[in-house]
MIDORO-918006 format. One line per 10 residues: number of its first residue (from 1); for each residue x, y, z of N, C-alpha, C, CB. Coordinates in nm, 4 decimals, padded with zeros to 6 digits, always signed. Glycine has a CB too. Layout:
N
NUM = X:Y:Z:X:Y:Z:X:Y:Z:X:Y:Z ~ ...
END
This chain:
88
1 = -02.4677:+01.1099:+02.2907:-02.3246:+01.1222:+02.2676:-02.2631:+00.9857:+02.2400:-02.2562:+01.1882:+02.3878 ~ -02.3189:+00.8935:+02.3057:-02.2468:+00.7631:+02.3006:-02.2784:+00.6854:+02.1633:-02.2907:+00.6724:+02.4286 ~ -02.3751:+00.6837:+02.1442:-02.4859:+00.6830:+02.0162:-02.3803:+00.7440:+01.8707:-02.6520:+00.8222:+02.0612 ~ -02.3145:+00.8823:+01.8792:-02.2327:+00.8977:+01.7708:-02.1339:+00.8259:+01.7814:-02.1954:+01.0129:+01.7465 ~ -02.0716:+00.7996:+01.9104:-01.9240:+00.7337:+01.9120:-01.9165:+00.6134:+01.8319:-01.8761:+00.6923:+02.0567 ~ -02.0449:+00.5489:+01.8464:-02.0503:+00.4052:+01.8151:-02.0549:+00.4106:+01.6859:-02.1600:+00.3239:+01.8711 ~ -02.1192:+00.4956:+01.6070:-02.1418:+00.5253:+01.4291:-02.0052:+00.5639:+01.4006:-02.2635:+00.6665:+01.3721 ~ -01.9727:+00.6623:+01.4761:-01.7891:+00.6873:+01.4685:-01.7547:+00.5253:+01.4407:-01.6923:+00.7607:+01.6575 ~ -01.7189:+00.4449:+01.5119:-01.5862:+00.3263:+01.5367:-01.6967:+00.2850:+01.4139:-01.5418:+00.2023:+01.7255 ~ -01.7757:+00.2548:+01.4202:-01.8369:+00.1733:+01.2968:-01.8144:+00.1934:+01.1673:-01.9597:+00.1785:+01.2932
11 = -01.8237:+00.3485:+01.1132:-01.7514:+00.3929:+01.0219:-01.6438:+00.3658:+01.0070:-01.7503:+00.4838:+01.0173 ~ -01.5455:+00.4080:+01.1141:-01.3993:+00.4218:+01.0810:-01.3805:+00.2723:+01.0489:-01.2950:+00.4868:+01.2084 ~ -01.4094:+00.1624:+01.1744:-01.3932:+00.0239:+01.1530:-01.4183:+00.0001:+00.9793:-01.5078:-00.0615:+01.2573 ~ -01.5344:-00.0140:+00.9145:-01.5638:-00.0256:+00.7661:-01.4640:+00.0653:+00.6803:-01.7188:+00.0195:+00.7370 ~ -01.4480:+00.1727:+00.7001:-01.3390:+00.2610:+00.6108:-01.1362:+00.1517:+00.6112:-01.3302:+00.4761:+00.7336 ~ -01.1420:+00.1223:+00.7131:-01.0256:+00.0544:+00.7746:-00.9966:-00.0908:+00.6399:-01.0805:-00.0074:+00.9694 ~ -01.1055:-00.1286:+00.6715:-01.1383:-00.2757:+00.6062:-01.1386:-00.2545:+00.4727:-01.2794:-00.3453:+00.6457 ~ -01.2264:-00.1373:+00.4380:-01.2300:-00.1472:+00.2740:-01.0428:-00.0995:+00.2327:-01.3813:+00.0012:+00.1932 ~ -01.0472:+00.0041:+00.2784:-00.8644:+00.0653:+00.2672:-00.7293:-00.0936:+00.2436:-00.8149:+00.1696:+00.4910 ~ -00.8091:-00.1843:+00.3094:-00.6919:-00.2783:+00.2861:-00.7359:-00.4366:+00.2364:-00.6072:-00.2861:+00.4319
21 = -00.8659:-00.4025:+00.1617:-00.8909:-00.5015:+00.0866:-00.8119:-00.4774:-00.0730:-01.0503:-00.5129:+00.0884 ~ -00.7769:-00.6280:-00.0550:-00.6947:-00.5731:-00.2477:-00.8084:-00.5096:-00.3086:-00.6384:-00.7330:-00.3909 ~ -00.7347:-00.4459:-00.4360:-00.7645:-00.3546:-00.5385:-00.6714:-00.3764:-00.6261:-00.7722:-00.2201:-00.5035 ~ -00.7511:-00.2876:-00.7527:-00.6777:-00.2642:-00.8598:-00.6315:-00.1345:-00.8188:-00.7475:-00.2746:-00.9921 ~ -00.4719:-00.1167:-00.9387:-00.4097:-00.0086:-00.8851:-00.3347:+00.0381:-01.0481:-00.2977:-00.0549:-00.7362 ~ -00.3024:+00.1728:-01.0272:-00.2454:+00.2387:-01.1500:-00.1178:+00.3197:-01.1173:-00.3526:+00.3344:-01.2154 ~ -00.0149:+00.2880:-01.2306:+00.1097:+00.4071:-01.2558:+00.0830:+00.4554:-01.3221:+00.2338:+00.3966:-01.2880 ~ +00.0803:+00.6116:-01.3291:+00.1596:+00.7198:-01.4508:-00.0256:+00.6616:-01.5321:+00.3973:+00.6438:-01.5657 ~ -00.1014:+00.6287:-01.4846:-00.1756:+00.6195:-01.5593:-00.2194:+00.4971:-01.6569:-00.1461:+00.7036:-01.5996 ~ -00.1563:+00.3874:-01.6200:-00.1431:+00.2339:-01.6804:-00.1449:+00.1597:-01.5771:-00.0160:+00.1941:-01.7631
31 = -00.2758:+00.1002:-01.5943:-00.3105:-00.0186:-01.4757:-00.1794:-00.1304:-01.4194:-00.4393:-00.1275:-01.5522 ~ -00.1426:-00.1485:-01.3402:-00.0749:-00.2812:-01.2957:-00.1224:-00.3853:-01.3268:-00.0620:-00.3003:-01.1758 ~ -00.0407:-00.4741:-01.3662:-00.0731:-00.6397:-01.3553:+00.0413:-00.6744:-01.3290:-00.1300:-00.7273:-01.4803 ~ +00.0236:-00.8142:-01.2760:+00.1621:-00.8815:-01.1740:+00.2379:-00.9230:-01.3152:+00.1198:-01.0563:-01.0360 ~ +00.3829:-00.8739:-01.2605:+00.4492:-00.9621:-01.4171:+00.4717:-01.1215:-01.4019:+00.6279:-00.8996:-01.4644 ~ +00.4244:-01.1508:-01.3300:+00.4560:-01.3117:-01.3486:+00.3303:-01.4206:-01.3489:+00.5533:-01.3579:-01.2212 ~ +00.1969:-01.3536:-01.2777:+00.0954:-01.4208:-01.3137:-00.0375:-01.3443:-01.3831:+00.0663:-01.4871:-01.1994 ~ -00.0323:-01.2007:-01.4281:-00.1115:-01.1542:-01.4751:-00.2213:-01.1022:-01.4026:-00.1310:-01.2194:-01.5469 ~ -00.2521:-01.1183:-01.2774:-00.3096:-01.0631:-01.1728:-00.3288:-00.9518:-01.1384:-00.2751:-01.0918:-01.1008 ~ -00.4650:-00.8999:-01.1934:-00.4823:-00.7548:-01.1712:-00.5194:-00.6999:-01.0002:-00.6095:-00.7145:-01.2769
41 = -00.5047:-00.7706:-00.8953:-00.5377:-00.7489:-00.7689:-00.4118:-00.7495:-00.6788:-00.6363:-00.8463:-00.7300 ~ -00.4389:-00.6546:-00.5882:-00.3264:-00.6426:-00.5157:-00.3390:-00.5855:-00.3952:-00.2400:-00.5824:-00.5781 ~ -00.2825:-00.6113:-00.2846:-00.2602:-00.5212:-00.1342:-00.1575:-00.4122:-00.1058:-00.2223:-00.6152:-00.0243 ~ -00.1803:-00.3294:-00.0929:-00.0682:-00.2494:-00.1092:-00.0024:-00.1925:+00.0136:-00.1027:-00.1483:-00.1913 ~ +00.1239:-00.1467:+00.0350:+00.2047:-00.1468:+00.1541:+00.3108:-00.0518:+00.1636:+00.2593:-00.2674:+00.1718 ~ +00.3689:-00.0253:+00.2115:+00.5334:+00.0597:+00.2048:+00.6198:+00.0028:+00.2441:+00.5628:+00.1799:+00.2772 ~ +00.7630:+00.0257:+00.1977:+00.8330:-00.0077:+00.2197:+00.9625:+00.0951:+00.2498:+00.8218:-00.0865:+00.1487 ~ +01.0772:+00.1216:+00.3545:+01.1479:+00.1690:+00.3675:+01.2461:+00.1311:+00.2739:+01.1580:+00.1704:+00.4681 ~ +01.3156:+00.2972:+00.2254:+01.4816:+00.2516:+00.1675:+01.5823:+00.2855:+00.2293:+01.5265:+00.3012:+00.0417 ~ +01.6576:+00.2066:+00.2926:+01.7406:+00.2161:+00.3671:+01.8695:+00.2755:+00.2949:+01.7479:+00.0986:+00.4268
51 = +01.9749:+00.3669:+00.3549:+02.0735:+00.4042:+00.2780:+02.1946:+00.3651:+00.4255:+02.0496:+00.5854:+00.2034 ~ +02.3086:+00.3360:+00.3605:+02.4094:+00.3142:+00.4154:+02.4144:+00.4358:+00.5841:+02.5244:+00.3337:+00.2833 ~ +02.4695:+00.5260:+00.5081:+02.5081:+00.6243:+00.5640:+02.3601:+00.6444:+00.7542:+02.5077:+00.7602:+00.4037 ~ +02.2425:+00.6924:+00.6895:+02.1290:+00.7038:+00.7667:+02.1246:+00.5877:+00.8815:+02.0070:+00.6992:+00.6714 ~ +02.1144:+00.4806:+00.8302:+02.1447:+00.3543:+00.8780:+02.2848:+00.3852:+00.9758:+02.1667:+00.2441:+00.7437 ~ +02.4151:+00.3881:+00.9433:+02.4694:+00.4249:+01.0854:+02.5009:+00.5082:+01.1636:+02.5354:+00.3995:+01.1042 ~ +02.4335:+00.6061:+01.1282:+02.3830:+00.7215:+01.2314:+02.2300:+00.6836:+01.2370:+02.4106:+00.8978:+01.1731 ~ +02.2086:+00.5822:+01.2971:+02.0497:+00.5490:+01.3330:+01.9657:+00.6543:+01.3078:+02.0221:+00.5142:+01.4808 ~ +01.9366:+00.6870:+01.2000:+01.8526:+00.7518:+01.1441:+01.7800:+00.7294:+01.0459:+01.8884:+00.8251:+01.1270 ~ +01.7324:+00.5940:+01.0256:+01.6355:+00.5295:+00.9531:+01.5286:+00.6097:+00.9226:+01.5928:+00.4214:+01.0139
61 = +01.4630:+00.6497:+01.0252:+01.2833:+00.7195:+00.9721:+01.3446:+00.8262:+00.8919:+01.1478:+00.8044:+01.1220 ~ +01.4486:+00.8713:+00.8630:+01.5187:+00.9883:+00.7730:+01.4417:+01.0010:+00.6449:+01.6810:+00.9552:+00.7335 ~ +01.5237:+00.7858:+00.6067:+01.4947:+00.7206:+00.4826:+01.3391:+00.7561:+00.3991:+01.5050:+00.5660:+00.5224 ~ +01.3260:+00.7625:+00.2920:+01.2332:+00.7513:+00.2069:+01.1754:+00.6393:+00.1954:+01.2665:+00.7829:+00.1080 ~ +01.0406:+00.6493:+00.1542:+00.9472:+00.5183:+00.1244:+00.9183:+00.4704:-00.0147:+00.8121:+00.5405:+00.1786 ~ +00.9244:+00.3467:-00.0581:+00.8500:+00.3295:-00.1753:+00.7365:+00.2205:-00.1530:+00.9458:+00.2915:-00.2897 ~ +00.6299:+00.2298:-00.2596:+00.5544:+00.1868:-00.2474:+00.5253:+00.0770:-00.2818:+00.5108:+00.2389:-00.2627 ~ +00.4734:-00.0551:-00.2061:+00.4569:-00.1825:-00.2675:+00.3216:-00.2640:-00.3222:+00.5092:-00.2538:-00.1803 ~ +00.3038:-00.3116:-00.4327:+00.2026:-00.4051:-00.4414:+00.2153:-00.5565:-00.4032:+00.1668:-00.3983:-00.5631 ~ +00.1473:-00.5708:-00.3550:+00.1379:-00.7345:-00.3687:+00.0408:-00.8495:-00.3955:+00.1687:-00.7717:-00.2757
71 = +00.1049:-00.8899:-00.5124:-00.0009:-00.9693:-00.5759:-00.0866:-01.0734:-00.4634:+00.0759:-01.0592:-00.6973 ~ -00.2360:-01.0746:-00.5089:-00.3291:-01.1636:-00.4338:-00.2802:-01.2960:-00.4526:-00.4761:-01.1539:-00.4782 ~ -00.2417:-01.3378:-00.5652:-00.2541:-01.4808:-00.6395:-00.1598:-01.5350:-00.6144:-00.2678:-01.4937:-00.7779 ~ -00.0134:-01.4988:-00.6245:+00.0994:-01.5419:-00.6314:+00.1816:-01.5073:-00.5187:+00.1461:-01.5078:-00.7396 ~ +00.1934:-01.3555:-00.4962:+00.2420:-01.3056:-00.3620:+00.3699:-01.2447:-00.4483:+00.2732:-01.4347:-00.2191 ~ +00.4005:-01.2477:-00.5411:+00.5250:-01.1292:-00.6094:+00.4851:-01.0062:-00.5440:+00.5234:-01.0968:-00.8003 ~ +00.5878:-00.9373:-00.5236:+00.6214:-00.7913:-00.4991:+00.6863:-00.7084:-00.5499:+00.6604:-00.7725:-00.4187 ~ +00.5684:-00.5960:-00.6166:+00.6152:-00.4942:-00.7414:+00.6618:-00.3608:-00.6229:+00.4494:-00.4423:-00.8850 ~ +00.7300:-00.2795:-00.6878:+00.8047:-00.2062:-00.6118:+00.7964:-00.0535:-00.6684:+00.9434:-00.2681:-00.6081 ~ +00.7418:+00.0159:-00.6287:+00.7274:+00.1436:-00.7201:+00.7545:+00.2874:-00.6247:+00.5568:+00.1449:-00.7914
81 = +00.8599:+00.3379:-00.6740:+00.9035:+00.4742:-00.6347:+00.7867:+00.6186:-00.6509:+01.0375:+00.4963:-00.7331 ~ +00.7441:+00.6038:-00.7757:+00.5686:+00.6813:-00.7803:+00.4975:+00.6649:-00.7290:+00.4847:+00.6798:-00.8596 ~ +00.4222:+00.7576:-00.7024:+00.2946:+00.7680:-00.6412:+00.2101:+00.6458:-00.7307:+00.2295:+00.9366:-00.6540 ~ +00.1317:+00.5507:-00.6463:+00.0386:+00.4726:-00.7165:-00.1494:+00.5176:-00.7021:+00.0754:+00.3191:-00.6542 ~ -00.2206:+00.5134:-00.7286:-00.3499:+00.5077:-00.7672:-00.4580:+00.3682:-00.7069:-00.3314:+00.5101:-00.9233 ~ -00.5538:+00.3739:-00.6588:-00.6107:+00.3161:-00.6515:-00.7601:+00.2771:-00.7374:-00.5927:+00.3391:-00.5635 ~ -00.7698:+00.2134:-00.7934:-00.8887:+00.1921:-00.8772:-01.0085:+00.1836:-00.8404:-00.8827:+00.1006:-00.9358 ~ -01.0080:+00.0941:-00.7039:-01.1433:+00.0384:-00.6818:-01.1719:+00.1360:-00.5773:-01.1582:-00.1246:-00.6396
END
């Protein structure tokens, strides 16, 4: 029993790591590159949108997410309301 647990965390641990090593990534079907250094690699993240209203009725987790890249090279942050793709 203990024997699977450990292949368990080992797996999951490696699944964890690869999930948040940059990658290439796609919109709508057209690869990303950073617009300012051409950088096809990126980490990707979320980001909350905060709206007035939600915000003062403390109800933030209400808010919607969009999705962020961030360039390896430079560190710009592309901002995308679509669903993005992962390449690698």
């Amino acid at each position: 029993m203990t024997k699977n647990v450990g292949k368990f965390v080992k797996l999951f641990a490696k699944n964890m790591k690869a999930g948040k090593a940059p990658a290439r990534y796609a919109v709508n079907g057209l690869p990303v590159t950073c617009n300012h250094c051409s950088s096809d690699l990126f980490e990707h993240g979320e980001a909350q949108l905060n709206t007035a209203l939600l915000s003062f009725l403390d109800l933030d987790f209400a808010n919607r997410s969009a999705n962020i890249l961030i360039c390896t090279q430079c560190g710009y942050v592309h901002w995308f309301y679509n669903q993005i793709d992962r390449l690698d």
